[in-house]
C-alpha positions as CSV (number, residue, x, y, z in Angstrom):
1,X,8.1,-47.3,10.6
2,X,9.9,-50.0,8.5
3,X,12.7,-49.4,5.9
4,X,11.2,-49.4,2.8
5,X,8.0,-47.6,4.2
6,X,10.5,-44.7,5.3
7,X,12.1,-44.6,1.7
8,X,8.8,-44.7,0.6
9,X,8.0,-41.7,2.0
10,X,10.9,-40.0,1.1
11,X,10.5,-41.1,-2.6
12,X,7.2,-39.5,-2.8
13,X,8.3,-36.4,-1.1
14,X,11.7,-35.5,-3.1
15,X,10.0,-36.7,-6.4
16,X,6.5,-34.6,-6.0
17,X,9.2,-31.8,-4.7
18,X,11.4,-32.1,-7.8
19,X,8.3,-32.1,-10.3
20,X,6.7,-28.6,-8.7
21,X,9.9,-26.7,-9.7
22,X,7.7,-26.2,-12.8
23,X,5.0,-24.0,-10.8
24,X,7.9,-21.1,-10.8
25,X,8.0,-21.4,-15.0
26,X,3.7,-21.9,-14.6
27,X,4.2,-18.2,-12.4
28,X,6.3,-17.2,-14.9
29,X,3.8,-17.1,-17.9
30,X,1.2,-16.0,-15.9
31,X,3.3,-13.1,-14.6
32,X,4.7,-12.1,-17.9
33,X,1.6,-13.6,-20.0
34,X,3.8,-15.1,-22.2
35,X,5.5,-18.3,-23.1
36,X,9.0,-17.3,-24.5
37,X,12.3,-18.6,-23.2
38,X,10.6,-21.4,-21.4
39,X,10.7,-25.0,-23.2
40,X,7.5,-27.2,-24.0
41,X,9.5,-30.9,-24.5
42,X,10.5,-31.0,-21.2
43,X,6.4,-30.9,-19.6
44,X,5.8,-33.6,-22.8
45,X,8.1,-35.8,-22.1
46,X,7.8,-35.7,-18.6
47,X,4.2,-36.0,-18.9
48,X,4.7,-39.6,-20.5
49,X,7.2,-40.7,-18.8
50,X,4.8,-40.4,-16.0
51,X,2.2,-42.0,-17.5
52,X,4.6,-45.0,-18.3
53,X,5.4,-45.7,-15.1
54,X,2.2,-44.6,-13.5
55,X,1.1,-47.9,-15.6
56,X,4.3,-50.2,-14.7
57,X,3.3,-49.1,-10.9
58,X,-0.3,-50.5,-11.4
59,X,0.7,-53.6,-13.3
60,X,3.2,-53.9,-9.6
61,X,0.7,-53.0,-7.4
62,X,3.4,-50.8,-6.0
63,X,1.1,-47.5,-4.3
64,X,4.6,-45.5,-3.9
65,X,5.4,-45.7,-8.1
66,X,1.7,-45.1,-8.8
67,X,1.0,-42.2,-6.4
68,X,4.2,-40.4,-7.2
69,X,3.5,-40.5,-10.9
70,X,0.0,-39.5,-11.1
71,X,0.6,-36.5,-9.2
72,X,3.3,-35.8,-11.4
73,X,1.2,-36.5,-14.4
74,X,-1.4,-34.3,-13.6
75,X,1.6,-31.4,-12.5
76,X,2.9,-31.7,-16.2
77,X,-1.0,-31.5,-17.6
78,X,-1.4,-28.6,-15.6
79,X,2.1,-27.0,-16.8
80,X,1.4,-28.0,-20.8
81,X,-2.4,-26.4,-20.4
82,X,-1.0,-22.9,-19.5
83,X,2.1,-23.2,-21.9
84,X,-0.7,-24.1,-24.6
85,X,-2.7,-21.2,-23.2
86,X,0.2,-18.4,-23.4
87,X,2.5,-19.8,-26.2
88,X,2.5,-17.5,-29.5
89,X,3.2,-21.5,-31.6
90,X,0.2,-23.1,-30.5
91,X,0.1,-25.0,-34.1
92,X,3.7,-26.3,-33.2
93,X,2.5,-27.0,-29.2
94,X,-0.8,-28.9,-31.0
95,X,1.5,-31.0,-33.2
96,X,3.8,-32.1,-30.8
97,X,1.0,-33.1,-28.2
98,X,-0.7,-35.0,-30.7
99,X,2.5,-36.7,-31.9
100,X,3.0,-37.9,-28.3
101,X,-0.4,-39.0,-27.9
102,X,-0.2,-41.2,-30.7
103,X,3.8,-43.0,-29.7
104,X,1.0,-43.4,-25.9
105,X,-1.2,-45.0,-27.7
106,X,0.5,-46.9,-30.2
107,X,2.4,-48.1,-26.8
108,X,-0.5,-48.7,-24.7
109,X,-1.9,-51.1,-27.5
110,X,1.2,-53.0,-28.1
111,X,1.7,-53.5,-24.0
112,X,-1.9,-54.4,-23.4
113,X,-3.0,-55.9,-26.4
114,X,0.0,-57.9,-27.9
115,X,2.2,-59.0,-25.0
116,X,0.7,-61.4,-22.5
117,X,-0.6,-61.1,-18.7
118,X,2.3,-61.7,-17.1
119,X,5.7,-61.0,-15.9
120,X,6.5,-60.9,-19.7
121,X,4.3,-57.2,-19.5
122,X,5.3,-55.9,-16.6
123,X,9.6,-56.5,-17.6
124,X,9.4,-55.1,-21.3
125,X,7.2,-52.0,-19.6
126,X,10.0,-51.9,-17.4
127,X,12.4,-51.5,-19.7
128,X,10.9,-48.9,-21.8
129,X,10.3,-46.4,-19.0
130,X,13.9,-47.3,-17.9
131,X,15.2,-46.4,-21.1
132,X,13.3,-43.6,-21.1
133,X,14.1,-42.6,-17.9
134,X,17.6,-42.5,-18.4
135,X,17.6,-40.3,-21.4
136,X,16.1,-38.0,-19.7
137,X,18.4,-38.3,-17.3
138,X,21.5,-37.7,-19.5
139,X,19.6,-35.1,-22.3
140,X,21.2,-32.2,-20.1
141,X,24.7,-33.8,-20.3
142,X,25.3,-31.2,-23.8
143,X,24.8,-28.3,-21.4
144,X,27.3,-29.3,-19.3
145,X,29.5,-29.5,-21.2
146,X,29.2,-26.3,-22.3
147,X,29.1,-25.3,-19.1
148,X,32.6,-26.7,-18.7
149,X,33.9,-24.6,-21.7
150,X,32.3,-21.5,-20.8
151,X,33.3,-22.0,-17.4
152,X,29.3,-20.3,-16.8
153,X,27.1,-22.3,-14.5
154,X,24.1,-19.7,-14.6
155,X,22.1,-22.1,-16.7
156,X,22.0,-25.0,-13.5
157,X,19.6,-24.9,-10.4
158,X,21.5,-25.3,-7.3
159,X,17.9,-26.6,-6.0
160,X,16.9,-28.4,-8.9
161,X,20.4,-30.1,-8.5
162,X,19.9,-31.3,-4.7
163,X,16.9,-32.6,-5.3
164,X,17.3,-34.8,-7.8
165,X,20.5,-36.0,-5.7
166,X,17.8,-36.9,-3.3
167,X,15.1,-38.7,-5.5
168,X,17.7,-40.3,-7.3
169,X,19.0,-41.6,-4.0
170,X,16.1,-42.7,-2.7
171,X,14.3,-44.8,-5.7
172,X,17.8,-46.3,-5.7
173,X,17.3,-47.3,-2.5
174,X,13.7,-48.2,-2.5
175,X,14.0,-49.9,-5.8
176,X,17.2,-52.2,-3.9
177,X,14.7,-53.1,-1.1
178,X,12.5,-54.6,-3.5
179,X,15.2,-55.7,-6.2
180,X,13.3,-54.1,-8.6
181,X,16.5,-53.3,-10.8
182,X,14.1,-51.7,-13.7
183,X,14.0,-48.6,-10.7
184,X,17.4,-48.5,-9.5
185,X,19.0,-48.7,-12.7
186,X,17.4,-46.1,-14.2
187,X,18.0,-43.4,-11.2
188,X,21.5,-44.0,-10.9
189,X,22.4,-41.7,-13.6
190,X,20.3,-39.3,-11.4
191,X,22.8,-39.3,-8.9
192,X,26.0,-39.6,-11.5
193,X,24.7,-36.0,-13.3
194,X,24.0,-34.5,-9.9
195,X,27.3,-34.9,-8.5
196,X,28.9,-34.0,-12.0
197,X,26.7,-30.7,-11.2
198,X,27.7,-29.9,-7.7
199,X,31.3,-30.1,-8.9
200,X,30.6,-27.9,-11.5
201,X,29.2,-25.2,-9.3
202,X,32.4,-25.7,-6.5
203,X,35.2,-25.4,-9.8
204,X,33.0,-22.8,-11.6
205,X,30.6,-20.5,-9.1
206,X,33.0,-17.7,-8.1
207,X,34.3,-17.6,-11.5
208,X,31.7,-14.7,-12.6
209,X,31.0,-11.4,-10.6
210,X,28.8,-11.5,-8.1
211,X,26.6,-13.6,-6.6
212,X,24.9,-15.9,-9.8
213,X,21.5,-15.9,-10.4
214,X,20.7,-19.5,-11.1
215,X,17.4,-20.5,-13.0
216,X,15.5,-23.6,-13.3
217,X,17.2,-26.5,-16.0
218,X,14.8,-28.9,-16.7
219,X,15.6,-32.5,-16.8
């Protein structure tokens, strides 16, 4: 086994991994039949951020970017179905979903039917799901500081935080072994909020009583 097939591999592993974390919100509503204090956004944006670079991977021919990203698409269909099922807002839920099936289809026209067949495609799709990418990346980056004022890190997953160290890490190093700099650039902040994380459990987790009881943030 080769290099890039091995960070392959682990690419697909940490990132299908890191996209489950949402079965134990999924176990959640079914538990409690209910949808409060659980967040919709994060499943829709997900969702088409997915899709995005589901696309770029097929316009590539890259299997890795593809596979990873269709499993996760279908993982984030599966999560906004039950939220949709067990929500009390499902006129808000509706409207939202619709809204982002329209920006997916106003941006599935505009890549397939205004920009050419080429590499002129595949880099401005790039770019858009790199963008993307890193906002997500850096949308937590208000709870953390809040986090550093409160000095409280029950709001972080010490799991959730390890693995995306370890996706992060490895797309950076898959996307160097193909310079593909539309997937390394967009994973480095991966790694950049993750270590700003695990410093902020060493400064801040003996601070409270106890033993903390950290639940899921969703990036």
């Amino acid at each position: 086994m080769d290099l890039l097939q091995l960070l392959s591999w682990a690419c697909i592993v940490f990132t299908v991994g890191m996209f489950s974390t949402g079965l134990t919100d999924l176990k959640k509503m079914r538990e409690t039949k209910s949808a409060d204090n659980i967040q919709f956004l994060p499943f829709l944006t997900t969702c088409l951020n997915n899709l995005g670079w589901l696309y770029y991977g097929i316009l590539k021919r890259d299997q890795t970017i593809v596979l990873v990203n269709f499993i996760g698409a279908l993982l984030q269909v599966l999560y906004i179905i039950v939220y949709f099922h067990y929500t009390k807002q499902k006129r808000l839920v509706m409207s939202e979903t619709l809204g982002a099936g329209m920006v997916l289809t106003c941006g599935g026209l505009y890549f397939t039917m205004f920009l050419p067949e080429d590499d002129t495609r595949l880099s401005q799709l790039g770019l858009t799901c790199s963008v993307v990418t890193v906002s997500m990346y850096l949308s937590p980056l208000t709870d953390l500081v809040e986090i550093v004022r409160s000095g409280n890190v029950q709001r972080l997953s010490f799991p959730l935080t390890v693995a995306t160290l370890f996706t992060s890490t490895s797309w950076v190093f898959y996307g160097l072994q193909l310079n593909d700099y539309y997937v390394v650039v967009p994973n480095t902040p991966g790694i950049l909020t993750s270590l700003i994380r695990f410093y902020l459990f060493w400064r801040f987790a003996s601070v409270g009583h106890g033993s903390p009881s950290y639940k899921p943030m969703h990036i």
